[in-house]
C-alpha positions, 0 to 999 in steps of 0.5 A: 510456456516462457520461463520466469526470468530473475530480473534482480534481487533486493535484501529487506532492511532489518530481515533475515531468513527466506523473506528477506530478499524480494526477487523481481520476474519478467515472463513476457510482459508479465512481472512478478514480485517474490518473497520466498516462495510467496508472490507478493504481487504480479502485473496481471493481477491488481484490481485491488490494488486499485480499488484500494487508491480508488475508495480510500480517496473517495472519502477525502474528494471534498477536501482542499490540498489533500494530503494522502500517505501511502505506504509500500510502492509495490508495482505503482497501481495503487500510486497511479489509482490515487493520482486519477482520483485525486485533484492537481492540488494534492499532495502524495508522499510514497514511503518505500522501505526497499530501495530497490523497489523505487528503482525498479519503478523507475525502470522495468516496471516504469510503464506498467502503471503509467510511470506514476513517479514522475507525477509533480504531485509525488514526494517518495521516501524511502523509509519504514511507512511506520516511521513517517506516520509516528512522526506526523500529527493531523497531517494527512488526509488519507493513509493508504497501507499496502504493506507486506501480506496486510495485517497478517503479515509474511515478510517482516516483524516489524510490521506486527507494531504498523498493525498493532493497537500501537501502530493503529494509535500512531495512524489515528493521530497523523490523520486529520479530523474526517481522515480515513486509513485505509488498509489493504489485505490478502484476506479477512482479520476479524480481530484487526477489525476490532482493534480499529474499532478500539481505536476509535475508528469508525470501520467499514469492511470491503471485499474486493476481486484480486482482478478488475471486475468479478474475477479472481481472490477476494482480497479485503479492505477496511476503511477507517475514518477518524471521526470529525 
């Protein structure tokens, strides 16, 4: 079998310890990214990362000049979902706390979701996620979060507050009225679940293949929408 080949290494701003590097692998065609000895995503394997982009803008088709935010670039599958899904007026601004990620997407893995970053509809930020939504009020249509492991967190603790009643708060008011948050997550968070609905969210929970189709982990995305 090919070998992984490290491709380059990136520090996690405010991290230290094992997650704090993420560390980018080719094996052939295949690319992994890793945060200590957890793979946090890999080219062959997004089908949910997908169907994040896929039904979160399902909510907002109706809308005119949406605005999406996404939070966390990953490898662009979510980012690329959302353009196919989205009109030529919308508007998409990526927040990405790790630099280096941005340049990867604008290197290596360029091709591999159809070098989404190029589209004119894309303002990319290279900041905490968290940031760019407490500075906003009814500003987006839709939040797409994508950020570390979900809820349950593997390479920051500044993520606990994104998923907190705090962070929950914070995403509520930076919707528009009908907006939708949608999150995803590597597996089920009964008490996330309850928190939105404490927030005032109407919620509804989706179980989604790791893989296009019927194959692979059943990852989890909740989809919840601001009354209005």
């Amino acid at each position: 079998m090919t070998p992984w080949q490290l491709l380059d290494t990136a520090h996690v701003p405010g991290q230290h310890g094992a997650a704090s590097a993420l560390r980018l692998y080719q094996r052939g065609e295949e690319f992994a990214i890793k945060a200590g000895n957890n793979e946090l995503m890999n080219s062959r394997v997004h089908g949910s990362e997908d169907a994040l982009a896929e039904l979160g803008c399902a909510h907002i088709l109706g809308h005119v000049r949406s605005r999406v935010l996404i939070g966390g670039l990953g490898m662009g599958f979510t980012l690329a979902a959302a353009l196919q899904s989205l009109a030529a007026d919308a508007e998409v601004v990526v927040a990405e706390l790790v630099p280096a990620v941005v340049a990867w997407n604008r290197g290596p893995l360029a091709h591999l979701a159809g070098q989404p970053l190029n589209d004119a509809r894309v303002t990319v930020r290279e900041a905490d996620v968290g940031l760019v939504i407490r500075a906003a009020a009814q500003t987006y249509d839709a939040i797409l979060l994508d950020v570390d492991n979900g809820p349950e967190g593997l390479t920051r603790r500044a993520n606990d507050w994104l998923y907190g009643l705090e962070g929950l708060e914070a995403a509520y008011t930076a919707l528009r009225p009908g907006g939708v948050l949608a999150v995803w997550s590597a597996g089920a968070e009964p008490v996330f679940t309850q928190r939105l609905y404490k927030q005032g969210f109407t919620v509804e929970e989706r179980k989604v293949r790791a893989h296009a189709g019927k194959h692979g982990a059943r990852h989890t995305i909740w989809l919840a929408t601001r009354p209005g």
